[in-house]
N, C-alpha and C positions, 0 to 999 in steps of 0.2 A: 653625485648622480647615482639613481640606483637602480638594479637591473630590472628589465622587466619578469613580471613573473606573472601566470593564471591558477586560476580557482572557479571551482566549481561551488556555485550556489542555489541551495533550491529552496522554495520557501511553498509551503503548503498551507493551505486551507479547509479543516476537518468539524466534521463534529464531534460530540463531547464523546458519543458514542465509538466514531471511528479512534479517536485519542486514546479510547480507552482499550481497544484491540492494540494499537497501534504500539503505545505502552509495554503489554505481554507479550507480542509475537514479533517486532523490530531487529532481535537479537537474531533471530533465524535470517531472514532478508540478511542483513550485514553479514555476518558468517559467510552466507553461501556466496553473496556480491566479492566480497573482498578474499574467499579464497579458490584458485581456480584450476584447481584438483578438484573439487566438490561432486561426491556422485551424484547422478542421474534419480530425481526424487520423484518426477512429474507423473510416473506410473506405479510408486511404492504408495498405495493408500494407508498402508502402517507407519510410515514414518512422520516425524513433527514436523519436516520439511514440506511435508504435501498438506496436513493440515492447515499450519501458518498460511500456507498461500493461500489455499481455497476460503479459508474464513478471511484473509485481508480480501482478496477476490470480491468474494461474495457483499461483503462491507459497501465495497465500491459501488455493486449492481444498487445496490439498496438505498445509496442515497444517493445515486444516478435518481432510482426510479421515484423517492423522496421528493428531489429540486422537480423533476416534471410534474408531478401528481399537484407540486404546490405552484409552476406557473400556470398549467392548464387549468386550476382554478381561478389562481385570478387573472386570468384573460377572460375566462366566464366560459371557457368551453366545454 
């Protein structure tokens, strides 16, 4: 019999576009996620920490606005 044990699982859905951010800039996210000493980046616009996020960010908005722009056409609206 064997002990219980959890995990965490995520599983994502991108485009080739976001894969391709996602690719160069992952290692920054993981860095900061996994060590928790990590300085305060959210108002350093010099650091790679602020860019990675704002261009994963930004990524995000864009193919938010991507999937709407493509159901509100074919609904016909």
């Amino acid at each position: 019999m064997g002990f219980p044990s959890s995990a965490w699982l995520e599983i994502q859905v991108t485009t080739q576009l976001k894969e391709v951010v996602k690719f160069i800039l992952h290692g920054y996210y993981e860095e900061r996620r996994l060590n928790p000493n990590a300085r305060s980046w959210q108002w350093d616009y010099m650091s790679d920490e602020f860019n990675a996020s704002h261009v994963g960010h930004t990524m995000h908005f864009l193919e938010g606005s991507m999937i709407q722009i493509r159901d509100r056409h074919s609904r016909g609206a």
